[in-house]
PANU-700543 format. One line per field, with one value per atom (N, C-alpha, C): residue in one letter; atom name; x, z, y. Coordinates in nm, 4 decimals. Each point is the difference from the previous one (the first is absolute). Last residue first. Layout:
BEGIN
code: [A; ...]
site: [CA; ...]
u: [X; ...]
w: [Z; ...]
v: [Y; ...]
// end
This chain:
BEGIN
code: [X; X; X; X; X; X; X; X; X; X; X; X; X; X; X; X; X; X; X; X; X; X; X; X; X; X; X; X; X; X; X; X; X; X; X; X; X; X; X; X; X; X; X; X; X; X; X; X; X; X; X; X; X; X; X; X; X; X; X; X; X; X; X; X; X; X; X; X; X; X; X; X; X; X; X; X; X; X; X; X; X; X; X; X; X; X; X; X; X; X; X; X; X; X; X; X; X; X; X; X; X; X; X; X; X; X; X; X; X; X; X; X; X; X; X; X; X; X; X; X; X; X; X; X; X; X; X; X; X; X; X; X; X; X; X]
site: [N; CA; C; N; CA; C; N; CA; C; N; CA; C; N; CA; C; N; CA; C; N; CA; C; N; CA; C; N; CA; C; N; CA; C; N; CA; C; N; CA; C; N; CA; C; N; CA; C; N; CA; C; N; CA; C; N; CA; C; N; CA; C; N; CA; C; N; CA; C; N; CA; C; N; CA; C; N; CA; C; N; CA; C; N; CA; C; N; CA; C; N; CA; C; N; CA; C; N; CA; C; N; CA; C; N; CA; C; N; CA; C; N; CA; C; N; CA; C; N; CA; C; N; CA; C; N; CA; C; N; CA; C; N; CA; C; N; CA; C; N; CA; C; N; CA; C; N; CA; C; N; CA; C; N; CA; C]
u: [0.9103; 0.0084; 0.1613; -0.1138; -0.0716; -0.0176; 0.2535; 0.0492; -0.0809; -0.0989; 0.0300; 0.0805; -0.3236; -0.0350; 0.1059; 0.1301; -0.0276; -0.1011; 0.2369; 0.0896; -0.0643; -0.2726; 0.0340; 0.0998; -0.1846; -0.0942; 0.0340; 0.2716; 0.0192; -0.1104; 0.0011; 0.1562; 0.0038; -0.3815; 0.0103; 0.0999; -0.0116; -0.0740; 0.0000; 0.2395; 0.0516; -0.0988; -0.2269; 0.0899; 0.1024; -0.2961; -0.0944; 0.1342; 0.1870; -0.0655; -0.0681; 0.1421; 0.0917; 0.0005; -0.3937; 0.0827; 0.1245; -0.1440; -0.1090; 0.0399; 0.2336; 0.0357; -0.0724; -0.0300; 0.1321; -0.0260; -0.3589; -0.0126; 0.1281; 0.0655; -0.1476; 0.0007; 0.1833; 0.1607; -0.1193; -0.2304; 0.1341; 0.0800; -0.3416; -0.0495; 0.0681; 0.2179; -0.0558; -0.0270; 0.0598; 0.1472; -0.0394; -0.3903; 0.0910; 0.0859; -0.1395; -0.0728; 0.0295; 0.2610; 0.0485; -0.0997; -0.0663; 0.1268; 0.0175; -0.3457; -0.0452; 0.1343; 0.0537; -0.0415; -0.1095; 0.2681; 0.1214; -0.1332; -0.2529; 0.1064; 0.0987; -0.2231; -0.1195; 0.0480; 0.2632; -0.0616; -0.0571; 0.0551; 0.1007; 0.0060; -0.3191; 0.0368; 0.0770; -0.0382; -0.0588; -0.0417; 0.3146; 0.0441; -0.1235; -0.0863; 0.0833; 0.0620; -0.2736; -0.0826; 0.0870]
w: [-3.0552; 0.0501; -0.0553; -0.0365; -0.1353; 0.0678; 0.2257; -0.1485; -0.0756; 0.4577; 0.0053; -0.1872; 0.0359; 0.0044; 0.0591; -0.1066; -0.1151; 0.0678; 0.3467; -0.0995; -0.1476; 0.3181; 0.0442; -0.0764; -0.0635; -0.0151; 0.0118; 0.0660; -0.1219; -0.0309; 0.4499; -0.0038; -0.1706; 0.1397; 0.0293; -0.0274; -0.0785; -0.1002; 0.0872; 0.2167; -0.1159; -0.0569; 0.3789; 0.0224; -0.1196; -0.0164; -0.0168; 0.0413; -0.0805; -0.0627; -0.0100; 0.4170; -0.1027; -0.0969; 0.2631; 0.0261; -0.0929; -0.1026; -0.0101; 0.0318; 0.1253; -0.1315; -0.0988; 0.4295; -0.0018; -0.0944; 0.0869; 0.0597; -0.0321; -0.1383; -0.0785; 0.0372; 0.3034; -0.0984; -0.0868; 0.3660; 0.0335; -0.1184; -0.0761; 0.0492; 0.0332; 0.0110; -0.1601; 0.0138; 0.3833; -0.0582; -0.1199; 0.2345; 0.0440; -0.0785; -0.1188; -0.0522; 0.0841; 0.1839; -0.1864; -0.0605; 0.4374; 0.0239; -0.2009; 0.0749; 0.0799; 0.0102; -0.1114; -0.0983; 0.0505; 0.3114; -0.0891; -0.1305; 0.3975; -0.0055; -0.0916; -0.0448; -0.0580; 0.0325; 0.0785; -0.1491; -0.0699; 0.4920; -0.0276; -0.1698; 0.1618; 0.0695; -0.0539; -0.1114; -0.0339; 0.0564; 0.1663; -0.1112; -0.0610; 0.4099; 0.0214; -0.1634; 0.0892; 0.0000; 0.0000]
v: [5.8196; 0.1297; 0.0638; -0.4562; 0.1061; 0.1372; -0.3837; 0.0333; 0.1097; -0.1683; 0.0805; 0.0374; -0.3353; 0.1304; 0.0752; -0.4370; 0.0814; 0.1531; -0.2494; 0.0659; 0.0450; -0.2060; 0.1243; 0.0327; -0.3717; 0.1006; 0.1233; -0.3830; 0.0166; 0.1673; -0.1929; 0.0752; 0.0430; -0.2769; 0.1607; 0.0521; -0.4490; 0.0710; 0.1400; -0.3396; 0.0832; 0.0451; -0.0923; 0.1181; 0.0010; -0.3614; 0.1729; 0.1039; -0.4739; 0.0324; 0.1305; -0.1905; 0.0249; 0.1056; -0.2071; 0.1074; 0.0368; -0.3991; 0.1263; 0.0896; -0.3656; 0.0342; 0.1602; -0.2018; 0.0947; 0.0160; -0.3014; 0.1666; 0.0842; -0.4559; 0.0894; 0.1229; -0.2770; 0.0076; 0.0702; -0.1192; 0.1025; 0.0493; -0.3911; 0.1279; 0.1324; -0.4684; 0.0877; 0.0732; -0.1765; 0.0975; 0.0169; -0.2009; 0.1427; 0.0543; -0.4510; 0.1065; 0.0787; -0.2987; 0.0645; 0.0985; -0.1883; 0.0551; 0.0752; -0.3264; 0.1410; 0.0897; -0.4382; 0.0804; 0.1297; -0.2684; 0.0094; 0.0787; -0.1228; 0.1032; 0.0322; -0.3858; 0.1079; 0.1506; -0.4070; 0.0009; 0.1080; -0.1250; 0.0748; 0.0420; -0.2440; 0.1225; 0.0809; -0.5239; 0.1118; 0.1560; -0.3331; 0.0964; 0.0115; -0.1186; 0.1053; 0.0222; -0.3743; 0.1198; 0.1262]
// end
């Protein structure tokens, strides 16, 4: 009974760190798109 437990902890453990590794990536992702946003509008002033 104990390795199924642990079975279900070991994939509860991974959908987290997926979840974690998605969220950086997102984040990531919106803040380079601002940094790009912002160099073309400061370009047209």
């Amino acid at each position: 009974m104990n390795i199924g437990r642990a079975k279900i902890i070991a994939i509860i453990t991974g959908f987290i760190s997926i979840a974690i590794c998605i969220a950086y990536l997102l984040l990531i992702t919106i803040f380079d798109f601002r940094t790009i946003l912002n160099d073309h509008l400061s370009n047209i002033t």
